[in-house]
N, C-alpha and C positions, 0 to 999 in steps of 0.2 A: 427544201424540197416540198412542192402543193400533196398534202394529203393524199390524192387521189392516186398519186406513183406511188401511192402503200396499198394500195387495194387490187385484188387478185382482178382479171379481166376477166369475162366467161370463158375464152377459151383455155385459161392458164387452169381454171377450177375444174374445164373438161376433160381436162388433163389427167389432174388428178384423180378427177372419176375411174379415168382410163387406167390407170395406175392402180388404183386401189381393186380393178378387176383382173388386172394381170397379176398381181401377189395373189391374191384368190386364186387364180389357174392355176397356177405354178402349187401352190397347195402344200406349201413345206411346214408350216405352223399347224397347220390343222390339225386338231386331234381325230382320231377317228370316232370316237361317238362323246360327246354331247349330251345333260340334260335341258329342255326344253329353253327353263327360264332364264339360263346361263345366254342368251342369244335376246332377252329382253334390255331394251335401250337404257342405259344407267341416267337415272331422270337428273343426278345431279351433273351431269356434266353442262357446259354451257352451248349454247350454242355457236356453230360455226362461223357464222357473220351475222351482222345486223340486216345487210344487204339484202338479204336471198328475201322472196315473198314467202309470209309462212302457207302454209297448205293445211286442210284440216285436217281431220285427226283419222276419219274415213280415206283420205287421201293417203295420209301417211301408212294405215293398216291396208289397205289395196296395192302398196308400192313395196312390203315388205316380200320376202320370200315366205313361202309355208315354213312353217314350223315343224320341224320332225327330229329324231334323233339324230341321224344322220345326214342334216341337210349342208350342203357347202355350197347353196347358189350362190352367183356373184352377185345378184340383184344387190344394193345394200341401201339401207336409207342415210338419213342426213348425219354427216360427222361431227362429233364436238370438236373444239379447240384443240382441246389433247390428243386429240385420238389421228385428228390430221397432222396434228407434226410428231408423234411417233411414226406414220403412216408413211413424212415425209423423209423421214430418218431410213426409216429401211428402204425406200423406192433409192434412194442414194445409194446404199447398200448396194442393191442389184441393178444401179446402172445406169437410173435416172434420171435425171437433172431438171428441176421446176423452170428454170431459165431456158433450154434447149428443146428438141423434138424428142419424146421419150425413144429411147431405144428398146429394143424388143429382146428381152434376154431370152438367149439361149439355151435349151436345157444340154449339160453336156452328158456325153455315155460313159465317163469315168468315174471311178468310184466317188462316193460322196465324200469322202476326206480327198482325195484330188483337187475335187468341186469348189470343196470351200475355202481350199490353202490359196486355189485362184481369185475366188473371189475376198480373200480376206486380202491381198497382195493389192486388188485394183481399186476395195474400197480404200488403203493407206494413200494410195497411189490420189485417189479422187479428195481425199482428207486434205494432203498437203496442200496439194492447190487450191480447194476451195478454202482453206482456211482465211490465208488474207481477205478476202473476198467477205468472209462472215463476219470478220473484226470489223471489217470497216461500216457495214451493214448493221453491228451493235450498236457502235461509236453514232450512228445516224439515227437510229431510234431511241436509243436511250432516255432523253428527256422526255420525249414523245411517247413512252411508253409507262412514264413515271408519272405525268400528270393525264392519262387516260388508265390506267388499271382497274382504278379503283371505281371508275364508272364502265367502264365494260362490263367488271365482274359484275356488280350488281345487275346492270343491262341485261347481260344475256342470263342470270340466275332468275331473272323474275320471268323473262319469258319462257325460258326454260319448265319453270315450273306452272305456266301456264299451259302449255301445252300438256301438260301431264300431269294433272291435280290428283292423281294416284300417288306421286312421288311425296307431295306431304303427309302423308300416313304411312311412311315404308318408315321404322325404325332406324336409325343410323349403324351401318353396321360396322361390328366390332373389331382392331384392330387386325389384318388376315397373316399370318406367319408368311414365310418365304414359301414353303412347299404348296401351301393355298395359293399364293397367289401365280405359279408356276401353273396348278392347273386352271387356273382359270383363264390361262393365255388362247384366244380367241380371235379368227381373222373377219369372220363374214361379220355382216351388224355392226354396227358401233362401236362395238366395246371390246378394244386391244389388249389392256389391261386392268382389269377392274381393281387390283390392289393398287395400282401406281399412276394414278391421275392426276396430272399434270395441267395448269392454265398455261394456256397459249394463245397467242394471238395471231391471228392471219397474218396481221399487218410490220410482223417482226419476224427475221429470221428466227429458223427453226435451233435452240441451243441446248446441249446434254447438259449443262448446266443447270438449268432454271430450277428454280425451287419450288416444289408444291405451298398450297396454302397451310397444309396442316406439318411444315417442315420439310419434305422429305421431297424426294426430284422424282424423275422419270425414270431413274434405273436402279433397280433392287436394290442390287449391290451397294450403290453409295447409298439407298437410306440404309440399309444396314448399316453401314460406316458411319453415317448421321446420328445411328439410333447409341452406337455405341459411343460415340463422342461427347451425347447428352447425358448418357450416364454418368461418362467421368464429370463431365462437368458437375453433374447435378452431386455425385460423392462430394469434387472441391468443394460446389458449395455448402453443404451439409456441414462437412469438416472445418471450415471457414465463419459457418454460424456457430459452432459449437465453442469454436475459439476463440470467437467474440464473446459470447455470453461466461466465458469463464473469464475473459479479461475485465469486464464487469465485476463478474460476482463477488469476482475472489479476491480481489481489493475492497469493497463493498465488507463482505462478510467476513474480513478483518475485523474492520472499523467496528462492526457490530459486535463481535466475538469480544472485542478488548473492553467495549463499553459495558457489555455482559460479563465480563471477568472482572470490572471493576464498580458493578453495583453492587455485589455485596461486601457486607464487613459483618468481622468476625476476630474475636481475641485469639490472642495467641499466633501463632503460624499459619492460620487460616489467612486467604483473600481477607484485605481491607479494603476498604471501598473509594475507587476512584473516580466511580459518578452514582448519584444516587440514582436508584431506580424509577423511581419520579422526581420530577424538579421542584427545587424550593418552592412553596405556596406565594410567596414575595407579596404577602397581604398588606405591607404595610407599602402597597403603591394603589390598593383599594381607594376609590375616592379621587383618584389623581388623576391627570390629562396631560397626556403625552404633548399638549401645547402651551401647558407651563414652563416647560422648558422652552427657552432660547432659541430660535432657529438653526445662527448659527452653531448652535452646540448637541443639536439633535443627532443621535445617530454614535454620537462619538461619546468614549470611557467617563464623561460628564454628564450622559444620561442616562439614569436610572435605570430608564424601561427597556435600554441593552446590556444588564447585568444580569448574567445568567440566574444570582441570588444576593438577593436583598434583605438577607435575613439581617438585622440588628443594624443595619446602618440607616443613617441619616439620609432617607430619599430628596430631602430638599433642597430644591439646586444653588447652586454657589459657582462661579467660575472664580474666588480666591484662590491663588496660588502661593506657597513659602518655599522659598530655594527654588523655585520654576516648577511647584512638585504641589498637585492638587490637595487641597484637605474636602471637597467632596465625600461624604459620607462620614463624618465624623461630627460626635456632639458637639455642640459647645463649651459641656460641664464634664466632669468629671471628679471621682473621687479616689483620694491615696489613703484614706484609713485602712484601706482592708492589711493584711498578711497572709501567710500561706500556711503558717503552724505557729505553734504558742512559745517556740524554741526560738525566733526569729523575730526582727522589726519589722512594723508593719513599714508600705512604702512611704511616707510622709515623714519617717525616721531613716536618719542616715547610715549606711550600710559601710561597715567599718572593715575596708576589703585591706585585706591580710592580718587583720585580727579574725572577724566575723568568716567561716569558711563558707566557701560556696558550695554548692549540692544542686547540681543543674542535670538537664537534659535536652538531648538536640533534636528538635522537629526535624529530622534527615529525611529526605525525598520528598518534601509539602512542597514549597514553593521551587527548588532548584532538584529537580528530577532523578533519581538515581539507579541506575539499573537493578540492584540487588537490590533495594529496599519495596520498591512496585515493579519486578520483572511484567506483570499481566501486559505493560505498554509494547514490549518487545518481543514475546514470546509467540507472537502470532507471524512476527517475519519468520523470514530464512537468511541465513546468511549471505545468500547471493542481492536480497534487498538492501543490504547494509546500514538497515539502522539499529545502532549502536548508542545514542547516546542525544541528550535534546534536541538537539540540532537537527540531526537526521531524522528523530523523528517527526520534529514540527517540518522538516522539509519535504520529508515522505506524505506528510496528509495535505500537506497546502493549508494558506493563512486560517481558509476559512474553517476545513477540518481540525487543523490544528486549535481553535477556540474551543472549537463543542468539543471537542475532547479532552482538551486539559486543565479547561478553564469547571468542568464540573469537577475537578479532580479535585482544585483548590478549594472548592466550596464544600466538599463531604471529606476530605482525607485528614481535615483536621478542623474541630468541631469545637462550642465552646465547651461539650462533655471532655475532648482533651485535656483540656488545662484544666476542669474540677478533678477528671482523673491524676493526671501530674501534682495537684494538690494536694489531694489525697494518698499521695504515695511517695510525700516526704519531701519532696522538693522545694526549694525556694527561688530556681532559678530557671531561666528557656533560653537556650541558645536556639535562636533562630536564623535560619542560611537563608539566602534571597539570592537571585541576581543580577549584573546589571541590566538586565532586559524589562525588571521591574518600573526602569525608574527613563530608559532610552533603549533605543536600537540603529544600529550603522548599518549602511549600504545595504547589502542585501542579507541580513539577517533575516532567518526562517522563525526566531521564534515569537512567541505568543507576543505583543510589546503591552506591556503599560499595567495587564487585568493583576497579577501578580501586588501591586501593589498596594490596592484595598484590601487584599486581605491580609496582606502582612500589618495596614493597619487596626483591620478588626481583629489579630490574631493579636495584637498588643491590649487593646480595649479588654478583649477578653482573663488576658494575663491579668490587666489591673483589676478585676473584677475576683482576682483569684490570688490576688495580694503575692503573684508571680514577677520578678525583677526579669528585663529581657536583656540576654546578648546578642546585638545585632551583628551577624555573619556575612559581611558578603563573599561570595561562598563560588560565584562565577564572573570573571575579568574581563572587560574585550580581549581579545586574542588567546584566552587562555592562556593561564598562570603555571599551568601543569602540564597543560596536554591531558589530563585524565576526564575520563566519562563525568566524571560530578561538576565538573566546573563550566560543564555545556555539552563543549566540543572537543571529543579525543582525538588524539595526533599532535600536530606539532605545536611548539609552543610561540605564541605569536605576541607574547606582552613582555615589553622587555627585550626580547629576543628576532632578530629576522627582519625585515626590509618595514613591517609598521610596528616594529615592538614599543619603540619610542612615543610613536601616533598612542597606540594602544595605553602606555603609562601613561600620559597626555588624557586620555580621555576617563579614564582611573582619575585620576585626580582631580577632571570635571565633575565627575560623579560623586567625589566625596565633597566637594564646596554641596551641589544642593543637598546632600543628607544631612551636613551638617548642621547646613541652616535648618532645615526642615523640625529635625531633631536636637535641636537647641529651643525651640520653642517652651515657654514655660509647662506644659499640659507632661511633658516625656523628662520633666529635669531626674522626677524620682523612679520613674521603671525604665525608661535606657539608660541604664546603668553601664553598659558593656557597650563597648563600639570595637567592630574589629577591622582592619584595613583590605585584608584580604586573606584568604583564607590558602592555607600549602602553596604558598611560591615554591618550583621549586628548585633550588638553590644550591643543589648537587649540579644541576643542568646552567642555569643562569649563572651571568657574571654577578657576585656576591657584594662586589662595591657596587654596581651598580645598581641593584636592590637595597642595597643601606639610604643608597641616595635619592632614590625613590621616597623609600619609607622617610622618610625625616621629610619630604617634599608633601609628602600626605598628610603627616601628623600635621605638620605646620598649617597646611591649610585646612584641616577639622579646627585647630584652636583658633585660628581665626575670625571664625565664624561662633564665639562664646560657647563651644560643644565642651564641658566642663568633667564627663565623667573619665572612665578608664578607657584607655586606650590600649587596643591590645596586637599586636602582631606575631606572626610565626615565628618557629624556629628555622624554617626550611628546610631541614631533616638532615641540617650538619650537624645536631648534637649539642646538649647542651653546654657540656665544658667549653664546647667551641660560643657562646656570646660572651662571655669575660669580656669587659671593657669595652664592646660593642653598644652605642645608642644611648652614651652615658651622658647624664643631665639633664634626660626628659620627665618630666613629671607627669605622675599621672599614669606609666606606659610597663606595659605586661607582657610577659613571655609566654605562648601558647605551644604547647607539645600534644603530641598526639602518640600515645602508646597504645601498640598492639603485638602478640608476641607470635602473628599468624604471617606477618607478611615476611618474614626473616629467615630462609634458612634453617640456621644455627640454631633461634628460638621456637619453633614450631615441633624440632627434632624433642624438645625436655619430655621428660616424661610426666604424669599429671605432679608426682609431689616435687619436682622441679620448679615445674611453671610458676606452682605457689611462692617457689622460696625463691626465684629471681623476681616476682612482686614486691617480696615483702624486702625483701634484699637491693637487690639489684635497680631497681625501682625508686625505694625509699630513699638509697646513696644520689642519686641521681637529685631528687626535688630536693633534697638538702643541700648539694653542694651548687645546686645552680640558685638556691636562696641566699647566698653568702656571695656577695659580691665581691668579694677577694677570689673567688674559685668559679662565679661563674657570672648572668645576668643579673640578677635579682628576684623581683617579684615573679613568680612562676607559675603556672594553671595547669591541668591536661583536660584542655578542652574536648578529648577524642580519644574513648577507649575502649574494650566490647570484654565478655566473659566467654568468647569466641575462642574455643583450645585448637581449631581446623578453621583452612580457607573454603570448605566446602560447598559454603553457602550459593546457590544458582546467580551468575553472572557479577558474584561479588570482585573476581578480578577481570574482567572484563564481560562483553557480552561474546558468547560464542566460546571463551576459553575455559579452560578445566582450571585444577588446582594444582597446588605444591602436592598438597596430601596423596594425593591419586598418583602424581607425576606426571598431568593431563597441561601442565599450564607452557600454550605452545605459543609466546608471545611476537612469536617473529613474521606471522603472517596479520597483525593486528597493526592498524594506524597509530603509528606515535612509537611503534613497539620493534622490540629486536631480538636475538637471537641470544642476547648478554641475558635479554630477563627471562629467556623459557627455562621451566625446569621438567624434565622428563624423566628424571627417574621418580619413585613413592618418597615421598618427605613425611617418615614420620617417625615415632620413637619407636616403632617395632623394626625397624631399616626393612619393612615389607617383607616381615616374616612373624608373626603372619600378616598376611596382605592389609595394605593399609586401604580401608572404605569409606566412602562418605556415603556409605547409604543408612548405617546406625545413627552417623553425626548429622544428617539433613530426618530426620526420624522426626514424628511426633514426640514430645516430651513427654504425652501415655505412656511411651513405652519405654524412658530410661528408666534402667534398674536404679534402684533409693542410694546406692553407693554416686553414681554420676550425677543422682540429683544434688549429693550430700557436697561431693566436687567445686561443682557450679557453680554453688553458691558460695564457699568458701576463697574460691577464686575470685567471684567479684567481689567480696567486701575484705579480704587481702590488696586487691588494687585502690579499694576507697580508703582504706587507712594507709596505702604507701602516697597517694596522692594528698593525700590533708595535710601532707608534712610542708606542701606547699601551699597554694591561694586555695584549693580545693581541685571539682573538679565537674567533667559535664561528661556524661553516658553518651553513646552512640549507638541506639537511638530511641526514639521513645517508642516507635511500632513500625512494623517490616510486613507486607502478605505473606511473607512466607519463613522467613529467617528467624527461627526461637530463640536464637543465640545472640540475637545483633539485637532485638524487641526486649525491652525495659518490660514493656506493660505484659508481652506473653510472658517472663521470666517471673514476674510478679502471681500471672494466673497457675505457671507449672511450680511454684514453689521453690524457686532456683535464682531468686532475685530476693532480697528484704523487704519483707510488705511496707517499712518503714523505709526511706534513705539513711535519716540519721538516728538508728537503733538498730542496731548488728550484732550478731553473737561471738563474732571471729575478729580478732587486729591477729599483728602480725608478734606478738610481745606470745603468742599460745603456739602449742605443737604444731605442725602439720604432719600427721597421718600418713604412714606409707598404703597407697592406694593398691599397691601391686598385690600385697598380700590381704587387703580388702577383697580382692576377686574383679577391679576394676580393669577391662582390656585398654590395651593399650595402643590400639589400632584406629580407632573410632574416637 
């Protein structure tokens, strides 16, 4: 359609003149008085058309009516946009049609509610039919109106303001309420509505629809509706930013919180440190150039300068590999004179295992993560996060979180002051647990791969420097060996057992060819001394041949490979009278048990001078007749024991579950767990009467009365003389953040452990003490 079929003709505009003087006459709007300047022309409105010649400003004030309070001439000057298509909205109203000859409405002599029910009836009546008419009239300006707006507006705002260079110095005024803008409803002059002004254009039908420029349209009503629409909006949004930023923060200020609960350390049941506060100095990479390394090996566990710490290793690069398994960071030299006490051979002297007894302790939670021993990792979820146990939690932070976070844990949580300390506290031996994520990682394993394994090197260097023999632990399986939180991943058990259990033993026994090789190496013949296959099969759950046939399948291929020392595997927790004749003709090969008298029922109910005397008793019969190879395996160890009289300790049976003690341990909503292992009622020697606590037994050791300290202690070194009766024996553990009872080194600072390992006051050949009439409860 030519342009010019959008443009009003003079007489269609005279019309309108006409029009806008018969609403005038008719006088229904009108208030009856007026102040003056309410009848002044609103300078921002635009102008009418571009078309009209403008007139000057003398013209325009000679063509106005007088000003007065009461004036309602019809004279009127030139209309904005807005103002004629409100203008044109109500001439429709009463009758008239921009298309047709105006009709001359009627004034009728019936009452004014009469009046208007007729006229609201013939405006519906005029609506219906013009509707089509307007659509189609949209549907034809639309584009036309989308790529001129934006230059009209401007158009008619500067001429506009030309005319009336008063209007840039009028302040903008301030939003007007609905009752404000009711009275300022005005017919003569210009200005229709001065709260509700609307852009329009001549050259487009006239629509209730249209939207002002600052939001709101032409009828009160709906900006009200508008105004209240953008509220809600503006709450969702509000509400919406708010829920973002906590979705941020609050995984964020985990991460932070945990890193801050795990810079400090501290003896005893205190936080130990699972990153230090600031990072290793790593001065011995002063001097050096990050493009001394190799290209291809920049970036990757071969280059220094991505080691979180570099304290004592060997920064000079090497891509040598033994068993497919880097020696990066390791000297060349080495020396085995040292020893660890004046009672013992130093390592260059051969260690004469089931004569010479062992007196070890286990770095529990360093390298293979364990919830009770560093709860700070987990105590920041909730249970609805579900992490529970490595796995989830290196899956919960992602690869790269997962480094910074637990890869400082490896480098301060155990230090070469541990093993002076361990040295110093009588030891001759280190069970160390690793696993296999140390050395590989399958498919989509979340945890850390590979960093684990320099330090289990430098945690061995450090032993030898502390004339410490190690027992290496592998301590977590693919698929998991247990299902339990220590061995990675809780729930079900995937090695051995289940559609990749086989895959899973299969890859176990990849993993022990390169350890072995690794650790056949001349440099480890005199401190790995200890090699263990894997750590609690377990074998209540698994088929039990199939596990023998395993084990014999691993041993085999450790000796393969010239691995020369002891070999050690579980009992699986069938009991030792049950290996008898089991595994016979291996040389070289040890039987590991693991006593505790907390996770049992039956034994947790003893009372304290019980407990003693199933140690010294029950205990002792045990390493005896499973020494004698007529009655049981033979060579025997308890590589895993605590002076722990309660399961109280935070998230020691799982994460999230309570204890025996309490009657809190509800194992049937936990992964891997069932309804066979909750115990709900209080498990303890007083049958919860009086109530059984673990808020005494989780206490600082400040505050046990000298009777509980006198206990404690009795207790462990009753379990170190019923264990010597076999190979010896290895504590669980050397230090816990929070657990006094499970921590060697806090039990040594509360005075509840033997400053010495091997010099004790107590065997089991002396009395035990009724504790009850000591004044000791029996609840706690």
């Amino acid at each position: 359609m030519p342009e010019s079929a959008n443009r009003d003709s003079p007489s269609r505009r005279q019309r309108r003149r006409r029009t806008h003087q018969r609403v005038d006459s008719n006088g229904e709007l009108l208030p009856r008085s007026r102040p003056a300047h309410r009848y002044e022309r609103d300078s921002a409105s635009p102008s009418p058309t571009k078309d009209r010649a403008r007139r000057s400003h003398r013209e325009r004030q000679s063509s106005r009516a007088p000003e007065s309070d009461n004036s309602q001439s019809t004279a009127s000057a030139g209309l904005s946009v807005g103002q004629l298509a409100q203008l044109d909205k109500l001439n429709r109203k009463l009758g008239w049609d921009e298309d047709a000859q105006p009709q001359a409405r009627v004034r009728h002599e019936e009452p004014r509610a009469g009046h208007d029910a007729v006229a609201d009836r013939e405006h519906e009546e005029r609506e219906g039919e013009g509707e089509r008419e307007r659509e189609r009239k949209r549907q034809e300006h639309r584009e036309r109106k989308r790529r001129r707006r934006d230059e009209e507006r401007a158009a008619a705002l500067e001429a506009d303001r030309s005319r009336s260079p008063s209007a840039a110095r009028e302040p903008a005024s301030p939003r007007r309420t609905k009752r404000e803008r009711e009275r300022e409803r005005v017919v003569s002059g210009q200005r229709l509505e001065r709260g509700s002004q609307a852009y329009y254009s001549e050259k487009e039908a006239y629509r209730d629809d249209v939207r002002r420029r600052d939001g709101g349209s032409s009828d009160p009503d709906h900006d009200e509706d508008q105004r209240k629409r953008k509220r809600r909006r503006n709450i969702f949004i509000g509400v919406g930013i708010v829920l973002l930023i906590l979705v941020i923060a609050i995984p964020v200020g985990i991460v932070v919180s945990k890193k801050s609960l795990s810079s400090t350390s501290t003896s005893g049941g205190a936080a130990a440190a699972t990153a230090t506060t600031t990072a290793p100095s790593n001065s011995n990479l002063n001097g050096m150039s990050e493009s001394s390394i190799p290209a291809a090996y920049q970036g990757t566990s071969f280059d220094p300068f991505t080691w979180y710490d570099t304290t004592d290793f060997n920064v000079t690069f090497t891509s040598e590999l033994v068993g497919g398994l880097p020696v990066m960071g390791l000297n060349s030299t080495w020396n085995d004179d040292t020893l660890a006490n004046s009672n013992v051979k130093a390592l260059n002297k051969t260690w004469a295992y089931g004569t010479d007894l062992v007196r070890g302790v286990n770095l529990g939670g360093w390298l293979s993560i364990e919830p009770f021993i560093t709860p700070s990792f987990f105590s920041g979820y909730t249970t609805h996060d579900n992490v529970i146990d490595e796995y989830t939690l290196s899956e919960t932070l992602g690869a790269t979180n997962a480094l910074s976070t637990i890869e400082p844990h490896y480098s301060s949580f155990v230090t070469e002051q541990t093993f002076a300390d361990i040295q110093a506290a009588g030891f001759d031996h280190v069970r160390i647990p690793f696993s296999y994520w140390a050395v590989i990682t399958y498919d989509d394993d979340p945890y850390v791969p590979n960093a684990s394994w320099r330090y289990l090197l430098r945690g061995i260097e450090w032993a030898r420097k502390h004339g410490l023999r190690i027992n290496l632990d592998l301590h977590g399986a693919p698929g998991s060996q247990n299902g339990w939180n220590h061995s990675g991943r809780q729930g079900v058990i995937s090695w051995l057992n289940g559609t990749d259990g086989t895959l899973n033993g299969e890859r176990t026994i990849a993993i022990h060819k390169q350890l072995s090789t690794f650790f056949a190496q001349p440099r480890y013949k005199n401190i790995v001394t200890m090699y263990g296959v894997v750590n609690e099969p377990r074998m209540v759950v698994l088929d039990t041949d199939t596990v023998l046939t395993w084990t014999k399948n691993a041993i085999t291929a450790i000796r393969a490979n010239n691995y020369t020392g002891i070999v050690i595997f579980g009992d699986g927790f069938l009991g030792l009278d049950n290996w008898q004749g089991k595994l016979e003709g291996i040389d070289n090969l040890l039987l590991d048990v693991h006593q505790y008298v907390i996770f049992n029922t039956d034994q947790i109910t003893l009372n304290h001078h019980d407990k003693i005397n199933f140690a010294c008793g029950g205990w002792t019969q045990q390493a005896l007749r499973s020494e004698d190879t007529t009655t049981g395996f033979g060579p025997t160890l308890c590589g895993e024991w605590s002076q722990a009289d309660t399961d109280c300790a935070e998230y020691l049976n799982n994460v999230g579950v309570g204890s025996r003690w309490e009657g809190t341990l509800n194992m049937a909503s936990t992964p891997g767990g069932s309804s066979d292992g909750s115990v709900l009622s209080p498990t303890c020697p007083t049958d919860n009467s009086p109530q059984c606590s673990c808020t005494d037994a989780n206490a600082s050791p400040s505050s046990y009365s000298q009777e509980y300290k006198d206990w404690l202690l009795m207790f462990a070194e009753a379990q170190m003389h019923s264990f010597e009766q076999g190979w010896g024996w290895f504590y669980w553990t050397w230090q816990t953040e929070s657990g006094t009872q499970w921590s060697y080194k806090a039990g040594v600072a509360a005075g509840i452990m033997p400053q010495l390992a091997y010099k004790r006051d107590f065997d089991c050949s002396q009395t035990i003490p009724n504790y009850t009439t000591l004044g000791l409860p029996e609840y706690y």
